[in-house]
C-alpha positions in Angstrom: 118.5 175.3 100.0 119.8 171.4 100.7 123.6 171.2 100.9 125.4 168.8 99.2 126.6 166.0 101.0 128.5 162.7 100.6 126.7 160.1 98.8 128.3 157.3 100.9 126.8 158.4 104.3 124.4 156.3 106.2 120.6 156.9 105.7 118.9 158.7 102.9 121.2 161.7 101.5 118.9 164.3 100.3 121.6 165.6 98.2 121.8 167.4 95.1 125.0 165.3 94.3 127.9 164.3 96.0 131.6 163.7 94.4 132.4 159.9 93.8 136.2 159.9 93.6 135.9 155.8 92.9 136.2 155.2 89.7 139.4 157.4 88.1 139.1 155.7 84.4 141.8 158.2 82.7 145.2 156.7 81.1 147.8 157.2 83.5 150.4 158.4 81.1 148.3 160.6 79.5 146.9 162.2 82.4 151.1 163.1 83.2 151.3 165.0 80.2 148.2 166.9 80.9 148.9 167.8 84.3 152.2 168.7 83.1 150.4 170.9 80.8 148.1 172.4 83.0 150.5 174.0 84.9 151.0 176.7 82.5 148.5 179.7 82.1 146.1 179.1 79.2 146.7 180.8 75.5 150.7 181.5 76.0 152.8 179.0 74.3 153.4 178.0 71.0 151.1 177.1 67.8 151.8 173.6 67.4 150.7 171.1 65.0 148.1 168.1 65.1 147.2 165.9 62.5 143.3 164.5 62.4 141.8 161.6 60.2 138.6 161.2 59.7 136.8 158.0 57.9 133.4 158.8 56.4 132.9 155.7 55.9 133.4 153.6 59.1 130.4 154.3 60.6 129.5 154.5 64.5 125.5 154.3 64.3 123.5 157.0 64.2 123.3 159.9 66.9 119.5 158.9 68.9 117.2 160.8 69.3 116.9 162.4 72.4 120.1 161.7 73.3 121.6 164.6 75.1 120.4 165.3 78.1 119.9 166.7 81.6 119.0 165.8 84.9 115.8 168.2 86.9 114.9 167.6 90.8 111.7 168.6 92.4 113.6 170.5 94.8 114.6 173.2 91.9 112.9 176.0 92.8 114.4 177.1 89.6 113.3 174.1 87.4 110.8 175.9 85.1 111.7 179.4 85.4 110.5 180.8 81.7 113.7 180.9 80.1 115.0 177.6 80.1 112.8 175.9 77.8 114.5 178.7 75.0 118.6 177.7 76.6 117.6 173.7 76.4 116.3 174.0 73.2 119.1 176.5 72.0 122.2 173.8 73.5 119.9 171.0 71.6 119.1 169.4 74.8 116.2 167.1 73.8 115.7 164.7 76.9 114.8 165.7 80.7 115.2 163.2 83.6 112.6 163.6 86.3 112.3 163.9 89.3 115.9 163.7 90.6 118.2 161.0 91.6 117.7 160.0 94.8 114.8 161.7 95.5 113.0 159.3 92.8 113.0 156.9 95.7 111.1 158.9 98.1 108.6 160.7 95.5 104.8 160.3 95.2 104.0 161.7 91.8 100.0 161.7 92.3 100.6 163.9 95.7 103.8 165.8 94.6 105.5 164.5 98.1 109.0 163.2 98.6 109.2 161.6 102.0 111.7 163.6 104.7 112.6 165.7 101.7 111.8 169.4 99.9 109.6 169.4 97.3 109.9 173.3 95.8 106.4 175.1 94.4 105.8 174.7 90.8 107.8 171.5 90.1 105.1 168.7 90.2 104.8 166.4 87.2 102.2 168.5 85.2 104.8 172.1 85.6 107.6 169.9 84.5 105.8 168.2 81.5 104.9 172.2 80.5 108.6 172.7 80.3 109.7 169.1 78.8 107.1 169.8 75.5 108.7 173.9 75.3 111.6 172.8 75.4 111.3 169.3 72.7 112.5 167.3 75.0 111.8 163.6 75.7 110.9 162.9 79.5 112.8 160.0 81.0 111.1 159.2 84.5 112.6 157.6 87.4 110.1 155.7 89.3 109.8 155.1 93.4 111.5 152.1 93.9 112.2 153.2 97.5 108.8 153.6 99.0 106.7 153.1 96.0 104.8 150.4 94.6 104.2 148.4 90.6 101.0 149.9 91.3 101.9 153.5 91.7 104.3 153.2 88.5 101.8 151.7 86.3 99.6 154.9 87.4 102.2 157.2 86.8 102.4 155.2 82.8 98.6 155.8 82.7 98.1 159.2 83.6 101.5 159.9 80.9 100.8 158.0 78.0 97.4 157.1 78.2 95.2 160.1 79.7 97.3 162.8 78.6 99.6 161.1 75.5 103.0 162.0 76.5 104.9 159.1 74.9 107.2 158.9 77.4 109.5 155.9 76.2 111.7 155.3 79.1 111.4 154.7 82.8 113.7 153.3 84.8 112.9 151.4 88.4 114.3 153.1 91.3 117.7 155.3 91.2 120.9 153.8 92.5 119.3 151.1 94.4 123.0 149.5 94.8 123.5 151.8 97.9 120.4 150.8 100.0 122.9 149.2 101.7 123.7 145.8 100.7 127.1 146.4 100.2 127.6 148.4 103.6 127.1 151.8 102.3 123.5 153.2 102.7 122.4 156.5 100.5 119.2 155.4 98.6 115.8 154.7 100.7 114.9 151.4 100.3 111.8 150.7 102.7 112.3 147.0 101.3 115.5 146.4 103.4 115.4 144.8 107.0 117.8 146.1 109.9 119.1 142.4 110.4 119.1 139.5 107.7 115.2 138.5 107.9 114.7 141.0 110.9 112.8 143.7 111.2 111.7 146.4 108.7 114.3 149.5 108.2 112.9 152.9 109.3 112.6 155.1 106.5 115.4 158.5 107.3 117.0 156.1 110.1 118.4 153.5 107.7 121.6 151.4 109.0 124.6 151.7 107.0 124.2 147.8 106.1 121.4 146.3 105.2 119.5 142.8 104.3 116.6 141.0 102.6 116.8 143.8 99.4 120.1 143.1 97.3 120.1 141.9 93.1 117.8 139.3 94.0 114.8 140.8 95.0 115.3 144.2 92.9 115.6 142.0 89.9 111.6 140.5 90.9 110.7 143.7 91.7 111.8 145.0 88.8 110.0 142.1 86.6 107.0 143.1 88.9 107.1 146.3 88.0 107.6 145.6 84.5 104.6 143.9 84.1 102.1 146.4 85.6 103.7 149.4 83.5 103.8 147.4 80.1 100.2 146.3 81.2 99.6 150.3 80.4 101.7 150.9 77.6 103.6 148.0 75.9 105.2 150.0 73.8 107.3 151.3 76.4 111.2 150.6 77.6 111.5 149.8 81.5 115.1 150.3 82.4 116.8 147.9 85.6 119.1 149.8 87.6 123.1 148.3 86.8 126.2 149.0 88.4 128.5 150.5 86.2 131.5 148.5 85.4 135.0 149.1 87.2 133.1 151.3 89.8 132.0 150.7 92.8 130.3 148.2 94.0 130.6 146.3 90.8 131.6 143.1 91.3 131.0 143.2 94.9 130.0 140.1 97.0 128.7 139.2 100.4 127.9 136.2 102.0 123.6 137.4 101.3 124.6 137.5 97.6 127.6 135.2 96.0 126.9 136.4 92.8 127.6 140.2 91.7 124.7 143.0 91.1 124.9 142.9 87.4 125.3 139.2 87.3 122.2 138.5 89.4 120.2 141.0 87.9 120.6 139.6 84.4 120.3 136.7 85.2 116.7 136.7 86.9 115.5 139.0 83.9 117.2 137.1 81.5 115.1 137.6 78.2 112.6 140.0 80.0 115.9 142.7 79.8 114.4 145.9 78.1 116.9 148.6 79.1 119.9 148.6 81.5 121.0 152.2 83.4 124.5 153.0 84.4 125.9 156.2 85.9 129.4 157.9 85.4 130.9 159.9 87.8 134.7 159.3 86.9 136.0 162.0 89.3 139.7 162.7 89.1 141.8 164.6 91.1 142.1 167.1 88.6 141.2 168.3 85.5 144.1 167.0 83.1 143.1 163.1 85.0 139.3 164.0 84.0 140.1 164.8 80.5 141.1 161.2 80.1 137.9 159.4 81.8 136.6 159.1 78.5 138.7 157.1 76.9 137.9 154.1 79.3 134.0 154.5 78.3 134.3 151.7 75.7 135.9 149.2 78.1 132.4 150.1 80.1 130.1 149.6 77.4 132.7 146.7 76.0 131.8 144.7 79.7 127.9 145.6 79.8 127.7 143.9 76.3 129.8 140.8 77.7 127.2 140.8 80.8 124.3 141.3 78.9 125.4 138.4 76.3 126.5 136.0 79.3 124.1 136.6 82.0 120.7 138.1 80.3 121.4 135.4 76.9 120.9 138.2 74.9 122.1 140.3 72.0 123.6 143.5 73.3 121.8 145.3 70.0 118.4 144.7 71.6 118.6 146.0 75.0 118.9 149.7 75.0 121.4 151.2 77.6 121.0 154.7 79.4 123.4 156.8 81.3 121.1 159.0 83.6 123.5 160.8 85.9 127.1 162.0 84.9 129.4 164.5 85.0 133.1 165.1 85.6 133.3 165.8 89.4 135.9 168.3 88.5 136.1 172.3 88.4 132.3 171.9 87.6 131.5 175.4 85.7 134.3 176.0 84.5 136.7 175.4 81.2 137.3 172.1 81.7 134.2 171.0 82.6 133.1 172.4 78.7 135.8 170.3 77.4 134.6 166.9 79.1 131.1 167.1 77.9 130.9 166.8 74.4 134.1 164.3 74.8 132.0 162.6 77.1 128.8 162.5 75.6 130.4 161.6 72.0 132.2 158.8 73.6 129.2 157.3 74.8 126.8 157.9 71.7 129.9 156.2 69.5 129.6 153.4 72.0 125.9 152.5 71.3 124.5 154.5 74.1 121.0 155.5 73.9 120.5 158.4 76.3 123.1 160.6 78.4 121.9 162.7 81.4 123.9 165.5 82.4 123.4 166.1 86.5 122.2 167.9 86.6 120.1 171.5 85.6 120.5 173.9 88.9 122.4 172.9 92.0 123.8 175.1 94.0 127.4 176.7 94.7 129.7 174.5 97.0 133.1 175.0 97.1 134.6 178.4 95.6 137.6 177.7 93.7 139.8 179.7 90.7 140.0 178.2 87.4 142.4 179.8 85.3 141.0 183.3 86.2 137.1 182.1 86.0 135.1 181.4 89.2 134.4 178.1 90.0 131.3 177.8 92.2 131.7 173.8 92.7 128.1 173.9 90.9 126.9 170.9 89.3 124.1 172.7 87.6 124.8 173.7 84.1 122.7 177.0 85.0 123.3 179.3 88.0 120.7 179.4 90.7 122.5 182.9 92.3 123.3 180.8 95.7 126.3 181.3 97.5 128.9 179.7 99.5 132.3 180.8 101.0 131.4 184.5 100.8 130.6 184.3 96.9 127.7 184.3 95.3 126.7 183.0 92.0 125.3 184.9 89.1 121.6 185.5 88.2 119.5 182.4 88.3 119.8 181.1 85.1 122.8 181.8 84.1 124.6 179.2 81.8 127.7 178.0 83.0 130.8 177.0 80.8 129.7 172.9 80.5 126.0 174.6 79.1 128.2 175.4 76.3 130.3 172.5 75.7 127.0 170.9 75.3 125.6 173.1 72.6 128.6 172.2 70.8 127.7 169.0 70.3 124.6 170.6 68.7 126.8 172.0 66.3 128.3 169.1 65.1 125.4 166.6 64.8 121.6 166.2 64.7 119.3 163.3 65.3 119.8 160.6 62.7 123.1 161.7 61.4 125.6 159.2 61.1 128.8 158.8 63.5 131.9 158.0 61.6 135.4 157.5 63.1 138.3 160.0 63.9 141.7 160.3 65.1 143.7 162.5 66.3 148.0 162.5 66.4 148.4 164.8 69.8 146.7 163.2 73.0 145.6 166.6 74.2 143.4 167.0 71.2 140.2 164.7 71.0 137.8 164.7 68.2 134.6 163.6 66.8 132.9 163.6 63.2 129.7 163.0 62.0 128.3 162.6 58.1 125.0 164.8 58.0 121.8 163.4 56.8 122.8 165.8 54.2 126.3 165.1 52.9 128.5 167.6 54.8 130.7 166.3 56.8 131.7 167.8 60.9 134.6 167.6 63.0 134.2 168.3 66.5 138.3 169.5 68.1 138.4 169.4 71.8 141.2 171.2 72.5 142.2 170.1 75.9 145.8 171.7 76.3 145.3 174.8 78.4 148.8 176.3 76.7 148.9 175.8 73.1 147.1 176.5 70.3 147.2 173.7 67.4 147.0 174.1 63.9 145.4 171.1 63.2 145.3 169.4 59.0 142.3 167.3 58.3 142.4 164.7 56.2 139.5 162.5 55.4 138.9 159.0 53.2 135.1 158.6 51.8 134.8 162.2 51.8 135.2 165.1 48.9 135.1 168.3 50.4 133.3 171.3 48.6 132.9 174.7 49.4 133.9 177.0 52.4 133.4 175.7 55.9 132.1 177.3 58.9 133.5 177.1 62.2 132.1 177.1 65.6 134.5 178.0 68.4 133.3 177.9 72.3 136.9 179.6 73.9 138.6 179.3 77.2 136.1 181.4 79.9 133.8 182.2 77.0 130.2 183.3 77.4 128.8 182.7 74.0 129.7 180.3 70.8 131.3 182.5 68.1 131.2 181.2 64.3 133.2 182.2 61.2 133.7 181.0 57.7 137.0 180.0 55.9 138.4 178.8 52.7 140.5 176.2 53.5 138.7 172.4 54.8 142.0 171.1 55.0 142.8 172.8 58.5 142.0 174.5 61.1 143.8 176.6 64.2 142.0 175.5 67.4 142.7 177.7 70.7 144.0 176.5 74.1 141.4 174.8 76.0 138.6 175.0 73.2 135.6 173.3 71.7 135.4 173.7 67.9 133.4 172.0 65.4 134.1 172.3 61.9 131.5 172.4 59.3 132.5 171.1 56.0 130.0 171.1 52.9 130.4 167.8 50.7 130.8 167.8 47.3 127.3 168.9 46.3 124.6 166.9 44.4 125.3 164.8 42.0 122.4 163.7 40.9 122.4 160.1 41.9 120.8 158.7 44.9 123.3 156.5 46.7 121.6 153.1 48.7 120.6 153.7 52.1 122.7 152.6 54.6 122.2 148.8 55.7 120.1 148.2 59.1 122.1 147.3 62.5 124.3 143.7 62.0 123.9 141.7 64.9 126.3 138.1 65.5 125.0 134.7 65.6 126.8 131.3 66.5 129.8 133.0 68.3 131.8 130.1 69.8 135.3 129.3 69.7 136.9 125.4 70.4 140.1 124.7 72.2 141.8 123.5 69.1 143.4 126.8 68.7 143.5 130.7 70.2 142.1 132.0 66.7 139.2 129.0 66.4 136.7 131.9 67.2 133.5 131.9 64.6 130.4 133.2 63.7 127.9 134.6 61.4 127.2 138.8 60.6 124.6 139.5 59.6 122.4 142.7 58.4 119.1 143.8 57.0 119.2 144.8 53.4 120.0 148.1 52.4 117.4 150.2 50.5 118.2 151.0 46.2 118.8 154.7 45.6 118.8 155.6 41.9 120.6 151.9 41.2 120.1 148.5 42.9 122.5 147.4 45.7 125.0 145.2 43.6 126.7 143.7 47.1 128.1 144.5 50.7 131.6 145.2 51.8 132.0 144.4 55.6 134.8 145.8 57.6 136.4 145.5 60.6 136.9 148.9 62.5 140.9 148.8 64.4 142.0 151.6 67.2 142.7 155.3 65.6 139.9 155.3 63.4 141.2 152.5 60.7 139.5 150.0 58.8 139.7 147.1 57.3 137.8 145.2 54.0 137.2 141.7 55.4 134.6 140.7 52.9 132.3 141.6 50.0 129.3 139.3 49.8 125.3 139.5 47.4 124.0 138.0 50.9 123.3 139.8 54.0 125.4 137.8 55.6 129.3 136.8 56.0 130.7 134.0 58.1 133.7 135.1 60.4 136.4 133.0 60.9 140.0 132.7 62.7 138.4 135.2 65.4 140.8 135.0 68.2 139.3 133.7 72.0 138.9 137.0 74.5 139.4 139.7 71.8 136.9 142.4 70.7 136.0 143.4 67.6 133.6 145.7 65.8 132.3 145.7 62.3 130.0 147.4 60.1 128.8 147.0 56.4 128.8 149.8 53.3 126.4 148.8 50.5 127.6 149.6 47.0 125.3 149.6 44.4 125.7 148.5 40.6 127.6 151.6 39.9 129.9 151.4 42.6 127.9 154.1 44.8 128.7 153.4 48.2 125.9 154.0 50.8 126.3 155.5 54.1 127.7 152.8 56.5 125.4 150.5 59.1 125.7 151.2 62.8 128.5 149.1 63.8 128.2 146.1 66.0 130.5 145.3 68.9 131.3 141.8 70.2 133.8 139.5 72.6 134.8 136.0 71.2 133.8 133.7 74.2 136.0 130.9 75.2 134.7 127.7 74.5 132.2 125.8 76.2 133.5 122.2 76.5 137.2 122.6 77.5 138.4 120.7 80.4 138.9 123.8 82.7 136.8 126.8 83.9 137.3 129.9 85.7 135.2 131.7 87.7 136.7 135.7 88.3 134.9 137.8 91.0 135.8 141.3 92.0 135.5 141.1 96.0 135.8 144.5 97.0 137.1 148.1 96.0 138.6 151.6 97.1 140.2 154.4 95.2 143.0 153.0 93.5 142.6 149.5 94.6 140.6 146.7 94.3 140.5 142.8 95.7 139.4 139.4 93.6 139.0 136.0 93.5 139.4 133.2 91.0 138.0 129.7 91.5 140.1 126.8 89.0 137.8 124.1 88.5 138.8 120.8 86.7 136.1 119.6 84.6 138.4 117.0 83.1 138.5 113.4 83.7 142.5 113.0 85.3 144.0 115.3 88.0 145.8 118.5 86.7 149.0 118.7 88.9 151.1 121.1 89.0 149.2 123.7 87.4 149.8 127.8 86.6 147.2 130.1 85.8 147.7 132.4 83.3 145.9 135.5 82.1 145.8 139.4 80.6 144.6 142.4 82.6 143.3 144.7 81.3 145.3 148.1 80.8 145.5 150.2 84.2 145.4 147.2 86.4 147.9 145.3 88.1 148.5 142.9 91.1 149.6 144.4 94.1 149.7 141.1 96.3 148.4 137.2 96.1 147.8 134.3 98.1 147.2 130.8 97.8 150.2 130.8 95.2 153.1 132.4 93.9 151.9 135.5 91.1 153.8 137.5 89.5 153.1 139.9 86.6 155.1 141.2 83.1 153.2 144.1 81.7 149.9 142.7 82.0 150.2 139.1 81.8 149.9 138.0 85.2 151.2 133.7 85.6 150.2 132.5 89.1 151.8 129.1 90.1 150.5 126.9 92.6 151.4 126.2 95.9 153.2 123.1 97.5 150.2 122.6 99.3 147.5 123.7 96.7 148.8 121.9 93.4 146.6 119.6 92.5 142.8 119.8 90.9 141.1 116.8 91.5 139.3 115.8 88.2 135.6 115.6 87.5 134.7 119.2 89.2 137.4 119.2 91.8 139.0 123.2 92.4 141.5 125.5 93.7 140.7 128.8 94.6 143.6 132.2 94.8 142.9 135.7 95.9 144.9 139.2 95.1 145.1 142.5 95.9 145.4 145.2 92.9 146.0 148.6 91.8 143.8 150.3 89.0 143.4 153.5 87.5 139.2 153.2 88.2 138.4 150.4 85.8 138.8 146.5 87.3 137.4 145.0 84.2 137.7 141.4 84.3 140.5 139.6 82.4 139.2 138.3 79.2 140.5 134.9 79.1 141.9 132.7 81.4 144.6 129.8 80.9 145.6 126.6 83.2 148.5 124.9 82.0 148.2 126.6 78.5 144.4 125.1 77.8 142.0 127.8 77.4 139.4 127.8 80.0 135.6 128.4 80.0 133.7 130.7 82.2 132.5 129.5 84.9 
């Protein structure tokens, strides 16, 4: 079997998946109390108490279809063994990624090949299909970037969804084509790539660790190429560009080939052509309680892919659909907490407006052998045994479902396809939850107990929501090897075990014999701009398509805006499918959705919500340009260029902006910085402090500290004017 090997290493890594270890996205005080808490044994303290709110009516969008699921590799010998069509469908798994990160690159689907690699019997396109359609499960294909050609993909479309009528919706160009080695760190085959900059070809499995000739510029052609001859096939289908994910490495990185970042230059050359973006997430941590936290910087990922997408591509984030084909937690792999960051994980992103999540991935193999509060941990980052071993232990029988298999199937528990998200909070930081309003009217909490000590009695209070009859509760428990369930009387609480995944079923208050509207289509923002008369001179217009009459005609539309904890407010009630925003403040998020209420005063379910970042304005007299420069765990380097667009000089001037939580400067040149929680003021130098007018600039540079994520500053500020982005 291949051993797993760092991802960073020079050449093509045949791996099954290495850890990342750059991008630690957890909350720094949070991630103290849960290593503090981890240090006890599991299910011996206390019964504490935990207090969760749930709003059935501030809606998240709708769970996709095919949206959970699960990486497979043509080097799985164990890919479509006959029972795991029966587990996937069992966990409600309903999409498969094929044929397997990296290898992607090197993979000829017509002759089952992947150059310098191991293709295992029985896992060629055709054997996998047979298990994707057993299973219900939508394929997503990775195509060979690496050493493929338009050509090849479009044949691979046409042999899929023409010849044999698949209807595969998603394929994505290449894998991580970032680390072909444009940014000095060479893992993904890239026959594209020269050994010097406009030298001679690379040789495929001799690869230098830095490359040139194949960065954002030509991958974003390519991928435009590629686009064409696929959607040539099938225009109905989604072709996805490869992104970096944002606040990990190598976003934001530069070189002197490329001035411009991956995502930015990618965008940009597809501009409107942008279908579908991929990210990966491999948060890492250096230990579970700091794992247990990466979640909770997923919206500042999706929160900068929409600002990208908007900026660079000139789009609306609502049309361009955005996959997450490799993740998982990097930490105790098959083990307890592993079960407790998937559905976390996987709910985060889905509430975030995430089409598709890939778990990586379905067998592996056993790596490190490690103890996790009294469970083996086979440093496996298959969700099902393949009865390797390593250090003297070996693995179950093949097939075997580790702990995360479960934490999946939870999620299975607490939502299907089509049923609407809604928003939750919870009072203890150790106990995360989720809730979704069934197609059907019941409502379902999803606890993720992550305290490996206490139990919690946990009170559930919910607004837009009339409970009615006895719920049933799903419990996966610490080291478990099956999902229990029981019914109980009360749906105003629950106890919840240490280091458990429970999902709460609650029926609603039955039929009532009115039809309540549907629930109004996805609101999308027009005319965002702000002026430089004031911080809060942010507009716009939200707007919606028309909700459907149940047994009454919609009457009008109440908009709200959704706030942190799972609160939100009434901005608006309009007739129109529309509402004007005003008094929006310059670099701020906000998200809204809209509830039809009919003539009775039925409310309907509410619209997926929509998600946006007030720009600063266009014509001020200053502009910024932010760039990340480089990265390393903990760490990170940037620029920012000051440019005077104005027609005097500005002299003296001081920059001053917000970081983002986690982030801080560590050191700066080219001025005097300094930093109070996160504003950061940088004044200028003797030598430095004047901008000529009419496009002159200045240009400082820092060092930082982060927690993973080195999200860019909102908003930037010379001498108290509001700048543009440059």
């Amino acid at each position: 079997m291949l051993i797993r090997a760092s991802r960073m290493l020079t050449g093509r890594s045949l791996t099954i998946r290495a850890r990342r270890g750059l991008a630690l996205l957890g909350a720094t005080a949070l991630a103290g109390a849960m290593a503090a808490a981890a240090g006890a044994a599991p299910a011996t303290g206390a019964t504490l108490t935990d207090s969760v709110t749930v709003n059935a009516t501030a809606g998240l969008g709708t769970i996709p279809s095919n949206a959970i699921g699960l990486n497979t590799a043509v080097y799985d010998s164990d890919m479509n063994d006959t029972p795991i069509p029966g587990l996937l469908k069992s966990a409600g798994i309903d999409a498969l990624r094929y044929p397997g990160g990296s290898y992607s690159d090197i993979y000829n689907w017509q002759t089952n090949v992947a150059q310098g690699g191991f293709d295992a019997p029985d896992t060629d396109f055709a054997e996998f299909m047979g298990t994707a359609q057993a299973a219900g499960a939508q394929p997503i294909i990775t195509v060979n970037y690496g050493t493929g050609t338009p050509a090849l993909a479009a044949a691979w479309v046409q042999d899929a969804d023409v010849t044999n009528n698949y209807g595969i919706n998603y394929w994505e160009v290449g894998n991580e084509v970032y680390g072909n080695g444009t940014y000095g760190a060479n893992w993904e085959t890239d026959s594209r790539c020269d050994t010097t900059l406009n030298g001679s070809p690379v040789t495929v499995g001799s690869e230098p660790a830095q490359t040139y000739n194949c960065g954002p510029t030509q991958y974003a052609n390519d991928v435009l190429a590629y686009s064409a001859a696929m959607k040539a096939v099938d225009p109905s289908i989604h072709v996805c560009a490869v992104l970096t994910t944002p606040g990990s490495w190598p976003d934001g990185v530069t070189n002197s080939e490329y001035p411009d970042s991956w995502n930015q230059t990618v965008l940009s050359i597809l501009g409107s052509k942008t279908d579908c973006v991929i990210v990966h997430y491999y948060p890492g941590g250096s230990s579970a309680a700091n794992m247990l936290t990466d979640p909770q910087g997923i919206p500042a990922i999706t929160s900068s892919l929409d600002s990208e997408i908007t900026t660079y591509a000139g789009l609306s984030p609502s049309s361009v659909h955005v996959v997450v084909t490799e993740t998982n937690g990097n930490v105790d792999e098959d083990t307890m907490p592993s079960a407790l960051f998937a559905p976390d994980m996987y709910m985060t992103w889905l509430e975030n407006g995430v089409t598709n999540v890939d778990w990586w991935d379905e067998h592996n193999g056993a790596g490190t052998i490690t103890t996790v509060d009294g469970a083996t941990d086979y440093g496996d980052y298959g969700i099902f045994s393949n009865a390797s071993s390593s250090d003297g232990a070996t693995e179950p029988a093949a097939d075997t479902p580790f702990a995360p298999y479960y934490g999946i199937a939870m999620i299975s528990k607490l939502g299907s396809p089509g049923d609407e998200m809604v928003t939750s909070s919870s009072s203890n930081a150790l106990v995360r939850v989720h809730a979704v309003r069934r197609a059907g009217g019941s409502l379902d909490v999803l606890i993720d107990n992550e305290d490996p000590s206490n139990a919690y009695t946990v009170s559930l209070t919910t607004s837009g929501f009339t409970a009615a009859g006895s719920p049933t509760v799903y419990t996966y428990a610490n080291n478990g090897t099956s999902i229990t369930s029981a019914t109980q009387s009360s749906a105003s609480s629950v106890t919840v075990q240490p280091y458990s995944v429970t999902v709460v079923q609650i029926p609603g208050s039955g039929a009532t014999g009115v039809t309540a509207p549907g629930a109004p289509g996805q609101p999308t923002v027009s005319g965002l701009s702000s002026s430089t008369s004031s911080n809060t001179s942010g507009t716009g217009t939200l707007s919606w398509p028309a909700s459907t009459a149940g047994t009454y005609p919609v009457a009008s539309y109440d908009v709200y805006s959704e706030g942190s904890g799972g609160t939100s407010t009434l901005v608006g009630t309009t007739t129109a499918t529309s509402l004007a925003l005003t008094g929006l403040t310059i670099g701020t998020s906000y998200t809204y959705n809209v509830v039809a209420v009919d003539s009775h005063s039925n409310p309907s379910l509410p619209s997926p919500p929509v998600t946006f970042t007030v720009p600063p304005p266009s014509n001020s007299t200053c502009a910024v340009h932010y760039t990340v420069t480089s990265s390393w765990p903990g760490g990170f380097g940037g620029s920012i260029t000051l440019t005077n667009n104005g027609t005097t000089a500005i002299s003296p001037w001081t920059l001053t902006f917000t970081f983002p939580a986690g982030e801080a400067v560590q050191s700066g040149w080219n001025g005097t910085w300094s930093q109070s929680g996160q504003a950061v003021t940088v004044v200028a130098a003797s030598w430095n402090s004047t901008i000529a007018a009419n496009g002159g600039t200045a240009s400082v540079g820092f060092n930082g500290t982060d927690t993973g994520q080195t999200t860019a500053p909102a908003v930037f500020y010379i001498n108290g004017t509001v700048c543009g982005n440059d």
